[in-house]
C-alpha positions in Angstrom: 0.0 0.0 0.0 0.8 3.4 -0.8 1.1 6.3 1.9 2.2 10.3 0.4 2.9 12.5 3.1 2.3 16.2 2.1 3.1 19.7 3.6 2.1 22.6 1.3 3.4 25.8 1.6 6.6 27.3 3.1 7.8 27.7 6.6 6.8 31.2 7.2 9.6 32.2 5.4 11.3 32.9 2.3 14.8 31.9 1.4 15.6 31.6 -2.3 14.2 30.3 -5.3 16.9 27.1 -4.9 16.4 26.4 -0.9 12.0 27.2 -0.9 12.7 26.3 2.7 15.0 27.0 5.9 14.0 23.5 7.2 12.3 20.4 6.7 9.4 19.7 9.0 10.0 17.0 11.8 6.0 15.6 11.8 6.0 14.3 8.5 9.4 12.4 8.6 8.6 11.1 12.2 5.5 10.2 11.3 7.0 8.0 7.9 9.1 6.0 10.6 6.1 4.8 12.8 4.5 3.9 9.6 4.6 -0.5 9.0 7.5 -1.6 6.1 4.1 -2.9 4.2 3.4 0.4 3.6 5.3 2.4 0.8 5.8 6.3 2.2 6.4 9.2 0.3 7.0 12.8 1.7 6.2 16.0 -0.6 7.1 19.4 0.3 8.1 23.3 -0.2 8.1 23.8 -4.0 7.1 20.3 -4.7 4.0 20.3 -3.0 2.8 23.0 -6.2 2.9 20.6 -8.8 1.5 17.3 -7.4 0.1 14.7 -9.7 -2.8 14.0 -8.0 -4.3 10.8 -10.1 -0.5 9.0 -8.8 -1.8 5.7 -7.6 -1.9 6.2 -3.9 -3.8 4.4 -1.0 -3.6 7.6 1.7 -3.0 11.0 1.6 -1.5 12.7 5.0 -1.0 16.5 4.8 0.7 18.1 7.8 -1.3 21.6 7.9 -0.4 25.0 9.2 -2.6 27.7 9.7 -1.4 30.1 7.1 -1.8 26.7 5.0 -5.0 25.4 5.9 -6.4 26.9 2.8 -4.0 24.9 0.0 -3.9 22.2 2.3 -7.8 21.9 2.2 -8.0 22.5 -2.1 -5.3 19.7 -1.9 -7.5 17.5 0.3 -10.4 17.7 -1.8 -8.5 17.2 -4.9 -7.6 13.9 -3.6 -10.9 12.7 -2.0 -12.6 13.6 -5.4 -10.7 10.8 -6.7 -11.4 8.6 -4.0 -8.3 8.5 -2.4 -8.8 8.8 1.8 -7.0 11.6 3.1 -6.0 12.5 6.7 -5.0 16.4 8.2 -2.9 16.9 10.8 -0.6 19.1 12.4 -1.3 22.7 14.4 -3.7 24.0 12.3 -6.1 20.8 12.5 -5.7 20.3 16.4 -6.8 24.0 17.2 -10.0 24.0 14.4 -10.6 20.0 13.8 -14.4 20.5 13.3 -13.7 22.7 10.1 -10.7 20.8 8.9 -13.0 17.6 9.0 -15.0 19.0 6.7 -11.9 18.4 3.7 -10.5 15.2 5.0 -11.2 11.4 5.9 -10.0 11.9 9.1 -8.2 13.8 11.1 -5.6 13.8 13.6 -5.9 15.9 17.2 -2.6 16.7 19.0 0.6 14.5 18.9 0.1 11.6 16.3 2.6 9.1 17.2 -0.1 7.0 20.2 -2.8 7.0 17.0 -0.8 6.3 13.9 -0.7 2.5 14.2 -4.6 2.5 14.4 -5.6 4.7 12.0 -3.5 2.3 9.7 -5.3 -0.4 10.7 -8.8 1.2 10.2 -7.7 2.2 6.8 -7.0 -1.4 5.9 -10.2 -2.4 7.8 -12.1 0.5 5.6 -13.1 1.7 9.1 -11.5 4.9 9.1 -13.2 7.0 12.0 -13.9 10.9 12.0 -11.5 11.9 14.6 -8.0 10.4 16.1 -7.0 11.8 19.5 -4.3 10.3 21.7 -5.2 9.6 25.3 -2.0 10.6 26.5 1.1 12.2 25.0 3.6 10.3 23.6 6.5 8.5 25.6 9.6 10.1 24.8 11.9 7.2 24.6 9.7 5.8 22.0 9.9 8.5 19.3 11.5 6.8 16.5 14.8 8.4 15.2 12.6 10.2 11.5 12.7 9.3 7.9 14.8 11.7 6.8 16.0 9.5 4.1 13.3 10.3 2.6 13.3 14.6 2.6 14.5 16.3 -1.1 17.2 18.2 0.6 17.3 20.6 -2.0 14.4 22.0 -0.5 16.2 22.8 2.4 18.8 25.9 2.9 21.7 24.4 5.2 19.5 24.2 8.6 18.4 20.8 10.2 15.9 20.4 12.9 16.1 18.8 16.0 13.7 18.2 19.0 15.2 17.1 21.7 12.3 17.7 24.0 8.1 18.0 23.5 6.1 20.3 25.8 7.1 24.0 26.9 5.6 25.2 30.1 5.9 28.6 29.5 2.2 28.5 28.0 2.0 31.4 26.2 -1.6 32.7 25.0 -0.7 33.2 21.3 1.2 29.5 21.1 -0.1 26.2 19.9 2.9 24.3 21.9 1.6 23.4 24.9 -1.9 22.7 23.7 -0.3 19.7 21.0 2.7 19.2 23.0 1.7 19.6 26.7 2.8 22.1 29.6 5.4 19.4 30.9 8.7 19.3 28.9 9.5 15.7 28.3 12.7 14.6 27.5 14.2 12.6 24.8 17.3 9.9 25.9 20.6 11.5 25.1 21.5 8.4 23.1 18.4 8.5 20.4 19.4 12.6 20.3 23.1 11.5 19.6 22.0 9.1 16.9 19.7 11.4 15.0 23.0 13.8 15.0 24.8 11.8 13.6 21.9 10.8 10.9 21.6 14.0 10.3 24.7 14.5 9.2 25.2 11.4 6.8 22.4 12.8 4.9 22.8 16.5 5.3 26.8 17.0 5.5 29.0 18.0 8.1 28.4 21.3 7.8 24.8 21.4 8.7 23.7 23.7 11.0 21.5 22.1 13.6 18.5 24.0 15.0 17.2 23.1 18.4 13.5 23.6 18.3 11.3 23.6 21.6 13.0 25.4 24.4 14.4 23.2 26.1 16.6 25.8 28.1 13.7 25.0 30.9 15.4 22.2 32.2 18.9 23.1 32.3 20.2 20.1 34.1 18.7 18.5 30.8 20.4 21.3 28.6 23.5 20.5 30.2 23.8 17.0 28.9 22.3 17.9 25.6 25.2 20.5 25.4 27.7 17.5 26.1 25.9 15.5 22.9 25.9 18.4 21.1 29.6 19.4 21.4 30.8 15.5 21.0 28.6 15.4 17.4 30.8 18.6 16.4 28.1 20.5 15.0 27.4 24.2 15.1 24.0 24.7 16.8 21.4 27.5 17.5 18.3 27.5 19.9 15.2 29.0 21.0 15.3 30.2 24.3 13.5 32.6 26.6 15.3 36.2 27.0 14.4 36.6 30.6 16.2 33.2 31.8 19.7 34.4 29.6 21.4 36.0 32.6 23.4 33.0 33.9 26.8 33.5 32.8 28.0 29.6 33.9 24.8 28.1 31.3 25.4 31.2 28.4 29.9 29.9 28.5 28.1 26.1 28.5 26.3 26.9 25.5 29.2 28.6 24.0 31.9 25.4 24.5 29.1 23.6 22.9 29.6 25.7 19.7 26.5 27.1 19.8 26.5 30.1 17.6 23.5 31.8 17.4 20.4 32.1 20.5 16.8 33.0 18.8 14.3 34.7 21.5 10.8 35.8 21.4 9.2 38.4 23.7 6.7 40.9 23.8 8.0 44.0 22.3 8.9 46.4 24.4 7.4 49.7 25.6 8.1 52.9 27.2 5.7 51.5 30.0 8.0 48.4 31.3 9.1 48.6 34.2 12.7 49.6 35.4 13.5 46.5 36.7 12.1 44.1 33.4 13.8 47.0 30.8 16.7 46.2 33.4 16.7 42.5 33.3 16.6 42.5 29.5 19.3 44.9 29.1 21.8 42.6 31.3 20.6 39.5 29.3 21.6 41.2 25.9 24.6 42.2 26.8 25.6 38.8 28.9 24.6 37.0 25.6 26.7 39.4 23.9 30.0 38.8 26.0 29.6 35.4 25.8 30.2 35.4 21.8 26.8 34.0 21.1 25.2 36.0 18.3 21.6 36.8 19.6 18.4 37.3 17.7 15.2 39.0 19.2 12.0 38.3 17.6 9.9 41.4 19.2 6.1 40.2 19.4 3.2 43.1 18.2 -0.3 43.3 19.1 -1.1 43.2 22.6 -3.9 45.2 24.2 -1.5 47.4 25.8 0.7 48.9 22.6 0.0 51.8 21.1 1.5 53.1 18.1 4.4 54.1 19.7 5.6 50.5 20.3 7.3 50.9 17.2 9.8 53.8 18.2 10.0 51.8 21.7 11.2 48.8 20.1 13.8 50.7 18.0 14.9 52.8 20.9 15.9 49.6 23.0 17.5 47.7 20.1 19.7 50.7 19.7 20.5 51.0 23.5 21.3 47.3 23.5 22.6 46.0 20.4 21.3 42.6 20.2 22.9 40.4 16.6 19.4 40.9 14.7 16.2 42.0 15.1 13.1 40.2 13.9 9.5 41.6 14.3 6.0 39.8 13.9 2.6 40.8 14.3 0.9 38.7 16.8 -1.8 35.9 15.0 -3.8 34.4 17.2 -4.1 31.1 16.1 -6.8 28.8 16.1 -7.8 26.6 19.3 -5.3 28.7 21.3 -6.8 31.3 24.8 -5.8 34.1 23.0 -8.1 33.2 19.6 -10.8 32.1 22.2 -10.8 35.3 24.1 -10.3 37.7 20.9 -13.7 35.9 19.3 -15.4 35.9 22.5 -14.8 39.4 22.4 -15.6 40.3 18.9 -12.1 41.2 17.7 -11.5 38.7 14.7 -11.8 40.5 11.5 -11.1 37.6 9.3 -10.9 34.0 9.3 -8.9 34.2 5.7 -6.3 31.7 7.0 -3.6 33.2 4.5 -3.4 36.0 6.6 -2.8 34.1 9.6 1.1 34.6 9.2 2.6 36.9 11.7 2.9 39.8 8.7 -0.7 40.4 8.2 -3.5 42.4 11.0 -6.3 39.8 11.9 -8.0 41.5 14.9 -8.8 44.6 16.3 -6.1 45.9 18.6 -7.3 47.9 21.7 -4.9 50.5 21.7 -4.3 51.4 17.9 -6.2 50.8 14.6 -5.6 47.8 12.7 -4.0 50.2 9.6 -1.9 51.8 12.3 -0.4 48.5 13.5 0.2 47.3 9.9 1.9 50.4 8.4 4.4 50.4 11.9 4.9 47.0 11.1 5.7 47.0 7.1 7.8 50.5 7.6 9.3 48.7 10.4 10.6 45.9 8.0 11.5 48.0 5.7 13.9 49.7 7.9 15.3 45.9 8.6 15.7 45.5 5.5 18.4 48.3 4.8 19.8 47.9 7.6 20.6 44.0 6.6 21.6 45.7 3.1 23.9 47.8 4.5 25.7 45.1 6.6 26.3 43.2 4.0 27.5 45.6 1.7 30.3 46.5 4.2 30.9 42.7 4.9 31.3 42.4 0.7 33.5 45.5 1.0 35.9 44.2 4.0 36.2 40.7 2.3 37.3 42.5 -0.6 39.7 44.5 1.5 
């Protein structure tokens, strides 16, 4: 039997016309290794995922759906199940809205899939495919097989891997999906499956991959430190999400560092002329510890909530010129299906659209309190805009001192 795995669209981001793609998704390649050797698995994505063939003899159809993607993911769902071919959704976008995304598939797949896989198998075979396939419990962490990732085109791909070395985040944050699929309790991986994905990674991807750690796993930092141990015996240059107001222990930030990890990526609510001393304080310290430490350090400033106004914009700017973090990155908040902050923003009449393609951190999808929804867009695009000549400029002085 014949199982195609599908993820249409692109990763939020855009990198070239030859890499569609920073990274591969993990779901898709995780799910192909939990899948039976009777079954014959294909994976499509990025680019690919534009020109399927959709009358190629296949048994099942699984497409792993964002939220700016629900809408090509759906068009691709029905294209397939007007040919009679049973198709399943999964992913974020399904968990947090599975009434609607039933409505395009077979079935579809609630939270982690890894407890229901093996069943939903089954019920295909059986032709008893049910409406809706929710685990129980979340999955054991020693049994999450080591992905498929023989079978990615890594041409997709610009020269970043994945890796999850933990599920859950308890930081719970209104606007995120994590915890809700994932849980509140960080569950650990063995060191020993990490150490042999590393090293699979690398067979396939080169030496030279750079290795992102997804996840935030900087919460347990008795776990972090034997991660950094695998991390630094794999000999692999690393970068990793991690939560600006725990960066101020110097002994963890020079841990990270021996590691060889380059590069720390942090999201936080954008800052305002309002904080207070002692958080503008806090953050300060934490930029400039990251700083000392050599680790190159990215802030991802978060806009939208019910306390910016206009002004936010200048705020943010003023503070990444006090502090000088590596790179500044700026998204609008979405509030994404099935998460509290969606709940409370429709329970309060603040939606302004359900287009899904605007669900994509660039694009106003609710009424803020403090500012008008053209306000916070036009900060926001002349906002990028100024990040954008600013990376210009950098790296037509790194072109001139190479030259040099």
């Amino acid at each position: 039997m014949k199982l195609k795995l599908i993820a249409p669209g692109q990763i939020y981001y855009y990198t070239s016309k030859v890499h569609p793609l920073w990274y591969p998704s993990l779901g898709m390649p995780i799910i192909a290794a939990l899948t039976p050797a009777e079954w014959e698995v294909s994976i499509t994505d990025g680019e690919k995922a534009e020109h399927l063939d959709f009358d190629e003899d296949v048994d099942l159809v699984g497409i792993h759906t964002l939220t700016p993607h629900a809408n090509k993911a759906y068009e691709v769902a029905d294209s397939y199940r007007e040919r009679k071919v049973k198709t399943v959704l999964g992913g974020p976008h399904p968990t947090g809205i599975p009434g609607e995304a039933k409505q395009h598939a077979d079935a579809v797949v609630i939270g982690e899939g890894d407890n229901v896989w093996h069943r939903l198998l089954e019920d295909v075979k059986k032709g008893e495919l049910k409406d809706f396939y929710r685990s129980s419990d979340f999955v054991n962490p020693a049994k999450i097989p080591l992905p498929r990732i023989d079978l990615l085109d890594t041409s997709n791909y610009a020269g970043i891997h994945p890796l999850m070395p933990s599920r859950g985040c308890p930081l719970g944050c209104d606007f995120c999906l994590t915890s809700i699929k994932h849980g509140r309790k960080m569950r650990e991986r063995p060191l020993e499956n990490v150490a042999q994905e590393l090293e699979l990674v690398k067979k396939k991807r080169g030496k030279d991959v750079s290795i992102s750690v997804l996840e935030n796993p900087q919460t347990n930092k008795a776990y972090m430190e034997k991660l950094c141990a695998v991390l630094e015996t794999a000999e692999v240059n690393w970068s990793v999400e991690a939560h600006l107001p725990l960066l101020g222990d110097e002994n963890y930030l020079k841990m990270l560092k021996k590691a060889n990890c380059h590069l720390i990526y942090t999201q936080i609510k954008a800052i305002t002329k309002d904080i207070s001393a002692k958080k503008a304080r806090l953050y300060e310290e934490n930029v400039k510890k990251v700083r000392d430490a050599g680790i190159e350090l990215t802030i991802n400033f978060m806009i939208g909530y019910d306390d910016h106004e206009k002004s936010v914009f200048f705020d943010v700017w003023d503070f990444v010129e006090k502090c000088q973090p590596t790179a500044l990155a700026m998204e609008l908040i979405t509030p994404w299906p099935g998460t509290p902050l969606f709940k409370k923003l429709k329970n309060e009449g603040r939606i302004r659209t359900e287009d899904w393609s605007q669900y994509d951190n660039a694009h106003v999808v609710f009424q803020p309190k403090r500012m008008t929804m053209d306000e916070m867009y036009w900060g926001y695009v002349e906002s990028i805009q100024r990040l954008r000549a600013q990376r210009e400029l950098e790296l037509e002085k790194l072109g001139k001192h190479e030259e040099e």
